[in-house]
C-alpha positions as CSV (number, residue, x, y, z in Angstrom):
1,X,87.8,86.5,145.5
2,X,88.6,89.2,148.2
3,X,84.8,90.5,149.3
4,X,86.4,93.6,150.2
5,X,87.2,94.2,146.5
6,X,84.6,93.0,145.1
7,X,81.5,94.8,145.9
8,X,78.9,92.4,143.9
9,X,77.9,89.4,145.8
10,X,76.3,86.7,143.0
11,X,73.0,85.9,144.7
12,X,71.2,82.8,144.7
13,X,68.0,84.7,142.8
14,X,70.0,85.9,139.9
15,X,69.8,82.6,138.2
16,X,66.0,81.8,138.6
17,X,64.7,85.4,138.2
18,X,66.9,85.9,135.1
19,X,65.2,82.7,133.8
20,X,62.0,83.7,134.2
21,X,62.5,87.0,132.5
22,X,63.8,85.0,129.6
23,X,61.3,82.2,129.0
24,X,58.2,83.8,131.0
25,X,56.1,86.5,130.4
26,X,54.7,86.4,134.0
27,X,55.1,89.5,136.4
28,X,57.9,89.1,138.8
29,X,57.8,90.2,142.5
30,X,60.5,90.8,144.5
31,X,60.1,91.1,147.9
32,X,62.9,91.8,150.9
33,X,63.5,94.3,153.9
34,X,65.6,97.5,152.7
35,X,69.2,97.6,151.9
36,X,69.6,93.9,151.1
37,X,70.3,94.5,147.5
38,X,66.9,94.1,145.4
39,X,67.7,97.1,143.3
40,X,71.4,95.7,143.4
41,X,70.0,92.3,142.0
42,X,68.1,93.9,139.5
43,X,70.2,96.2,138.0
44,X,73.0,93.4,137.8
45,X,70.8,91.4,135.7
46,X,69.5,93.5,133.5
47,X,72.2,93.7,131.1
48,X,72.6,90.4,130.3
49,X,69.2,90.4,128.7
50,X,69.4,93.0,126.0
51,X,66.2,94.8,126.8
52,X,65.6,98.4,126.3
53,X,64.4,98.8,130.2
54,X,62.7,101.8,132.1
55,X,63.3,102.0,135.8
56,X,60.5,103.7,137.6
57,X,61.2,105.3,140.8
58,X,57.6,105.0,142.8
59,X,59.2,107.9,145.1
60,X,58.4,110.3,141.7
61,X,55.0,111.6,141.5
62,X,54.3,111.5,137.7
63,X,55.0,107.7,137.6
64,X,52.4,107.4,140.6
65,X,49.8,109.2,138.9
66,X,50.4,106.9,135.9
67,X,50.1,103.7,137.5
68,X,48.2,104.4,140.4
69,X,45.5,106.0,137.7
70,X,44.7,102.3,135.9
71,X,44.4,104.1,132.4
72,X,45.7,101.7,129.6
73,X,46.4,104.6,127.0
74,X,48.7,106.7,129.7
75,X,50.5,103.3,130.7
76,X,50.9,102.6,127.3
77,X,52.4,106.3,126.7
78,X,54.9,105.9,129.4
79,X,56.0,102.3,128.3
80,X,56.4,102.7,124.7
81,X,59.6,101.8,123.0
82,X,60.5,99.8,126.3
83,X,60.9,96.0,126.4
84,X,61.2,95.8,130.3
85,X,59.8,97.7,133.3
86,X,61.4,97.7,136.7
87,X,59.0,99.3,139.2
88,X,61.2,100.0,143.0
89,X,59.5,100.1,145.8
90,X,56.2,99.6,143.9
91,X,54.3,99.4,147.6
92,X,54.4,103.1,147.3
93,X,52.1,103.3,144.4
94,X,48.0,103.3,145.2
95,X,46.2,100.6,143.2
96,X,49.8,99.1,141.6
97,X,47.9,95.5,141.1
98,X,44.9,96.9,139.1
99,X,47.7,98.3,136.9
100,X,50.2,95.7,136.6
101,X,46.7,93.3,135.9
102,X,46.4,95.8,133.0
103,X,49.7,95.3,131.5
104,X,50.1,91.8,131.8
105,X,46.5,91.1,130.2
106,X,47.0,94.4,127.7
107,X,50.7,94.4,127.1
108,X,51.6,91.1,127.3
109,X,55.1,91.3,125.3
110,X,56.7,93.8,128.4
111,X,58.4,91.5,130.7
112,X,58.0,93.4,134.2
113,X,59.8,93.4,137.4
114,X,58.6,94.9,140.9
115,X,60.4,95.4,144.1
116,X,59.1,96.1,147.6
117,X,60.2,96.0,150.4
118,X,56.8,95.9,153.0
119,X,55.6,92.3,152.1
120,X,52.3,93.6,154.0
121,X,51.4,96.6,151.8
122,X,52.4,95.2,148.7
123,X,51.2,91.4,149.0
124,X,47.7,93.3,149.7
125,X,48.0,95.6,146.6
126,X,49.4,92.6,144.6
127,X,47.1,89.3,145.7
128,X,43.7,89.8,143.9
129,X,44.7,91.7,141.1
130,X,47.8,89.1,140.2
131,X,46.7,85.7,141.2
132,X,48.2,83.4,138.6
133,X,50.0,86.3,137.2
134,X,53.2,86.9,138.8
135,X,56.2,84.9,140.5
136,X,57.2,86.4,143.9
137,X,60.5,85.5,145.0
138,X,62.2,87.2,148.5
139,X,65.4,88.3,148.8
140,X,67.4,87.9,152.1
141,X,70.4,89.9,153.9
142,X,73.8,87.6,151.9
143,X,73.9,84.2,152.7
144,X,76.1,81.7,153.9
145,X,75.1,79.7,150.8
146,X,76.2,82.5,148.7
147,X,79.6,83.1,150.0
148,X,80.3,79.4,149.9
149,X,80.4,80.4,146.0
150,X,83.3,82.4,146.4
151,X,85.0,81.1,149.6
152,X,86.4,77.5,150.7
153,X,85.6,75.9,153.7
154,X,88.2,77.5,155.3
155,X,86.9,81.1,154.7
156,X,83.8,80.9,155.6
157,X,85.2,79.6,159.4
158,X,87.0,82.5,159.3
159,X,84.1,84.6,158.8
160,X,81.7,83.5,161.5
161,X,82.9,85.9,163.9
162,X,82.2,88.9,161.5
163,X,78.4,87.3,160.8
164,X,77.7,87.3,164.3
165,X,78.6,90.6,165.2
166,X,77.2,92.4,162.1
167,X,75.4,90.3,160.5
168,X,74.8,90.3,156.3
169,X,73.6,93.2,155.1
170,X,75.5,93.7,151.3
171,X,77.1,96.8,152.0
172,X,78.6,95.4,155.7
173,X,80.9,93.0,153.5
174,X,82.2,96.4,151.9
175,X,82.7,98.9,155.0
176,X,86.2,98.7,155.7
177,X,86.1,99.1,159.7
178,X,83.7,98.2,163.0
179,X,83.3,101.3,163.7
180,X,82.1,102.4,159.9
181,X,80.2,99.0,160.2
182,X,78.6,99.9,163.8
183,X,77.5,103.3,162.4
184,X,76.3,101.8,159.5
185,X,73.9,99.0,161.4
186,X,72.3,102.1,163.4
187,X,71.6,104.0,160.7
188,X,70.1,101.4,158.8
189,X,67.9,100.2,162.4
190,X,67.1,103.8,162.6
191,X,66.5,105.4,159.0
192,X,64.9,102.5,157.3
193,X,63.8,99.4,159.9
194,X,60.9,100.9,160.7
195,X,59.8,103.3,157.8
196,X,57.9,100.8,156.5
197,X,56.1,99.7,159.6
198,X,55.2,103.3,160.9
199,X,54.3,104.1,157.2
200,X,52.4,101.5,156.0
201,X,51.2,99.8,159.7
202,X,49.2,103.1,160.6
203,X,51.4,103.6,164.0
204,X,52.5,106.5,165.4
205,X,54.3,105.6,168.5
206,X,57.7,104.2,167.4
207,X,59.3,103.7,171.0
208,X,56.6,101.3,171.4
209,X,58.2,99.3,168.7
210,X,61.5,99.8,169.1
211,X,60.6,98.6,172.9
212,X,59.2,95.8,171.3
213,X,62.1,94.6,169.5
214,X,64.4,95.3,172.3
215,X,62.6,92.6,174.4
216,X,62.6,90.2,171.4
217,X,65.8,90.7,170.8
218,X,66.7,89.8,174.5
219,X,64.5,86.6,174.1
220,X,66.1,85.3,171.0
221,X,65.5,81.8,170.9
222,X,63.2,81.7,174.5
223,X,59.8,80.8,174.3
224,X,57.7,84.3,173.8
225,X,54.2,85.4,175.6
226,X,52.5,88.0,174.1
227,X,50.6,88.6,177.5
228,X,54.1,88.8,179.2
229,X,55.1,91.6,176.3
230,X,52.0,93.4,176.9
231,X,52.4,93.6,180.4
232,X,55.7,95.0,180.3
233,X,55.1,97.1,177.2
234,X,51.7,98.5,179.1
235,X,50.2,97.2,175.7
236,X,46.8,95.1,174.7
237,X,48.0,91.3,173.9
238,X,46.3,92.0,170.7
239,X,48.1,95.2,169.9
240,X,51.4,93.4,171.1
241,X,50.2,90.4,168.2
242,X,49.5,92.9,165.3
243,X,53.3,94.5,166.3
244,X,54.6,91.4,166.1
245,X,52.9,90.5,162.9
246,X,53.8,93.8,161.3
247,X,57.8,92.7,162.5
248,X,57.6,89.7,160.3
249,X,55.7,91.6,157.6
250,X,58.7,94.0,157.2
251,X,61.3,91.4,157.3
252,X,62.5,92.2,161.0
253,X,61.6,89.4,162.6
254,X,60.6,85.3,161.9
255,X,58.7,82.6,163.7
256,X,59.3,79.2,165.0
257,X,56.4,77.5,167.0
258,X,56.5,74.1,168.7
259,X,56.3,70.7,167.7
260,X,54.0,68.0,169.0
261,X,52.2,64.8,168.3
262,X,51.1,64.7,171.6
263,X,49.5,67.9,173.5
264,X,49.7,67.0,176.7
265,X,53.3,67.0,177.2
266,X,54.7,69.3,175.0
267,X,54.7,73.2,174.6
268,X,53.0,74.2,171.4
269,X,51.0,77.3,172.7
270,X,54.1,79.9,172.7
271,X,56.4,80.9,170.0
272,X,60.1,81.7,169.3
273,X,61.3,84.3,167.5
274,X,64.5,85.4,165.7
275,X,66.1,88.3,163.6
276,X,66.7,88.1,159.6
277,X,69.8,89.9,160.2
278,X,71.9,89.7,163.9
279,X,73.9,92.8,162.8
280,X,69.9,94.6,163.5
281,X,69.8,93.0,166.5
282,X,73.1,94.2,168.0
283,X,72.6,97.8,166.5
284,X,69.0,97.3,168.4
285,X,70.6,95.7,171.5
286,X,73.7,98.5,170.9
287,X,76.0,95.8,171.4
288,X,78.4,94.7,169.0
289,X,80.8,92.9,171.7
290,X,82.1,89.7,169.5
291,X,81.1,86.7,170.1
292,X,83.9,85.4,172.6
293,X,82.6,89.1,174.6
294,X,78.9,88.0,174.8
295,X,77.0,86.1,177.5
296,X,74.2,85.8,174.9
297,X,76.5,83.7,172.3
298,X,74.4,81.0,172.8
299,X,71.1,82.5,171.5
300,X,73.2,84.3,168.4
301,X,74.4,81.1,167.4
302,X,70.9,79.6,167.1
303,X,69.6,82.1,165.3
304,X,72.4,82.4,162.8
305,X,72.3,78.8,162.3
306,X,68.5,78.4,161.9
307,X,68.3,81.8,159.3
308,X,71.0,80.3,157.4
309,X,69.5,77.2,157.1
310,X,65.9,78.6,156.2
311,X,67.9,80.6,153.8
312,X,69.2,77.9,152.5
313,X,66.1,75.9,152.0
314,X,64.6,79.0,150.6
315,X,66.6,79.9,147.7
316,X,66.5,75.5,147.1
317,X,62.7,75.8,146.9
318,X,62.4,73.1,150.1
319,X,59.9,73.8,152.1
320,X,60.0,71.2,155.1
321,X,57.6,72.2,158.3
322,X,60.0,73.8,160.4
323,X,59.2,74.1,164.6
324,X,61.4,73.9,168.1
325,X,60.2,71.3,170.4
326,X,59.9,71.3,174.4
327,X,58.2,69.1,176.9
328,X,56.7,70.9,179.7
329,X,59.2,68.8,181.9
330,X,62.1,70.7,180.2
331,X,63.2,68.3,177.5
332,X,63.6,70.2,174.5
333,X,65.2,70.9,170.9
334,X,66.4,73.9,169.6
335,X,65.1,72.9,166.1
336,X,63.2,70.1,164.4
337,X,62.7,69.9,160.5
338,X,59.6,67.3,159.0
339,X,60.1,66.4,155.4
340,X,58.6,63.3,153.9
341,X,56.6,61.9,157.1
342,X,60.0,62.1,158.5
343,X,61.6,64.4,161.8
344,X,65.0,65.6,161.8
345,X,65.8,67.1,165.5
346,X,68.7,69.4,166.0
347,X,70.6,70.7,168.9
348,X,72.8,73.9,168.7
349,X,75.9,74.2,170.9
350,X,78.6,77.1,170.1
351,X,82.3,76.0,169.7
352,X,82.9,72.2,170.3
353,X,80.3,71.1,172.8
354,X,78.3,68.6,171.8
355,X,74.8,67.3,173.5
356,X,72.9,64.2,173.6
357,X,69.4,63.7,172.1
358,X,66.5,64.1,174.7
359,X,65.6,60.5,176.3
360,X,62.0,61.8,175.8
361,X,62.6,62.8,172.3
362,X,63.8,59.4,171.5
363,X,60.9,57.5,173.6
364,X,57.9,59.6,171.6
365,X,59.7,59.9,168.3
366,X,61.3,56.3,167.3
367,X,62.0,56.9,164.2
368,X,63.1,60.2,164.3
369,X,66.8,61.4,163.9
370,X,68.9,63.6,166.0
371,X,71.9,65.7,165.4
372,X,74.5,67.7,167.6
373,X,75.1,70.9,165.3
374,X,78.4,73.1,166.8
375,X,81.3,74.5,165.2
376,X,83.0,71.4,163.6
377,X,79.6,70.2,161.6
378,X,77.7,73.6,161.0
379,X,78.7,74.1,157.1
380,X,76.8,70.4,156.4
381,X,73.9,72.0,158.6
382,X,73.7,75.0,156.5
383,X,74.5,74.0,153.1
384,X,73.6,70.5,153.0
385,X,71.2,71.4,150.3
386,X,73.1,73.3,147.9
């Protein structure tokens, strides 16, 4: 299959959200940053189950006085003659839980579907009113996992360059040149990356965040101190934490904090952070060199390879405790999984360079494996759990 003409990626979701519209009568929540195809997702399933569906805009304000209002007999009203209801964006609607509560306890034979894309404002709306009434899946920028279902081995290689330089987002796999694709990525950075943050965050001073970001982005995979960000930032650590915190709300940014059994040699206090998508860091960056241009190649590669490999895991439903590990005498690994009382340590090198496992790391952790991930071995990385 040629992705160029063939605009529908199959996502790993489609299967276990189509499932569960089938055989459960359980809310489903969608969660994901803009533009990674939720609404795509949704509407591509749809058919297949032969439901009379109503697709609710939240943008429109009659359908937020509806379901913002709680009222059974006006939800009723507006759902009759329906079998499904797809609420986009629901974040946007005041009080959605109370009213999705109502229809799942009150019209339990409509199957229901939200999106959102501000895990934050949603997940607050949603919690209480929903618990033990809803699945809530997330949906990421296209996977490397998903393109291994239309591409060989081969392919994908011949991809990576392309991933690193503008990352996943659907529509990037459709954009026929780099510099549609560039103007695409800052658009997307600028319109929609942090609508949701400003909106829904209560903060008014965007160049504080976009600041913010900029000084991540330099620091992919370096240990982070929020006192260091504040200082330069002329921010409060605590206001630099709750940024940061909105970032990972919004789908921006992800965590990885370090590993130890034993404190007083190894770095646990600071974090590392990376990007969902390392097209939004180049358009943040505004550098979209390729990968044999950039002095930062290193620090793209980790990140891809860890995001694909959470991504992976994700969409498997394998949740292993996931952390970086450093000694303060400078031994380190990039990554470390622990799964079943066992560690898995990894060390990312781009192109053919290999590295040898930490002495240290050996010494504390006996029993624990080690692995040199570069660009011979990275598909058994990623999709070892497919």
């Amino acid at each position: 299959m040629d992705m160029k003409n063939d605009r529908y990626i199959r996502r790993s979701l489609e299967k276990v959200v189509l499932e569960k519209l089938q055989n459960d009568n359980k809310i489903i929540i969608l969660y994901g940053a803009r533009q990674v195809g939720k609404t795509t997702l949704i509407r591509h399933i749809l058919p297949s189950l032969s439901l009379k569906s109503l697709a609710i805009d939240a943008d429109l304000p009659q359908y937020k006085m509806v379901f913002s209002g709680g009222e059974l007999s006006q939800i009723k009203r507006l759902v009759a003659g329906y079998d499904l209801l797809f609420i986009d964006e629901a974040q946007k609607i005041p009080d959605i839980g109370l009213s999705l509560k109502i229809i799942h306890d009150h019209i339990p034979e409509l199957k229901v579907i939200v999106s959102g894309s501000s895990s934050f404002e949603l997940a607050n709306r949603l919690s209480e009113p929903l618990t033990g009434r809803a699945w809530t899946y997330t949906l990421f920028p296209i996977s490397l996992s998903e393109l291994a279902g239309a591409h060989n081995s081969f392919e994908l290689d011949s991809k990576i360059p392309e991933l690193l330089q503008f990352g996943s987002y659907p529509d990037i796999f459709s954009i026929p040149n780099e510099l549609e694709k560039t103007e695409y990525l800052k658009n997307v950075s600028n319109a929609y990356l942090y609508r949701d943050i400003l909106e829904f965050g209560g903060i008014k001073n965007a160049d504080k965040i976009r600041d913010l970001l900029r000084l991540l982005a330099f620091q992919t995979g370096s240990l982070v101190s929020f006192n260091e960000l504040g200082n330069s930032l002329q921010l409060s650590t605590q206001t630099v934490q709750s940024y940061v915190d909105l970032l990972q709300k919004s789908f921006v940014i992800f965590p990885l904090r370090g590993f130890s059994r034993n404190l007083r040699k190894e770095v646990i206090k600071n974090q590392k952070f990376y990007f969902f998508d390392l097209g939004i860091r180049n358009a943040i960056l505004d550098n979209f060199n390729p990968p044999d241009q950039r002095a930062d190649i290193g620090a793209i590669w980790e990140n891809f390879l860890i995001l694909e490999r959470w991504k992976t895991l994700h969409y498997n439903r394998k949740y292993p405790n996931k952390y970086f590990w450093r000694t303060y005498t400078g031994a380190e690994l990039d990554y470390v999984e622990e799964s079943g009382g066992k560690l898995f340590g990894y060390e990312f090198k781009w192109g053919k360079k290999t590295a040898k496992a930490p002495a240290t790391w050996l010494e504390t952790y006996q029993e624990a494996s080690f692995q040199n991930i570069n660009s011979e071995n990275y598909q058994d990385f990623i999709l070892s759990d497919i």
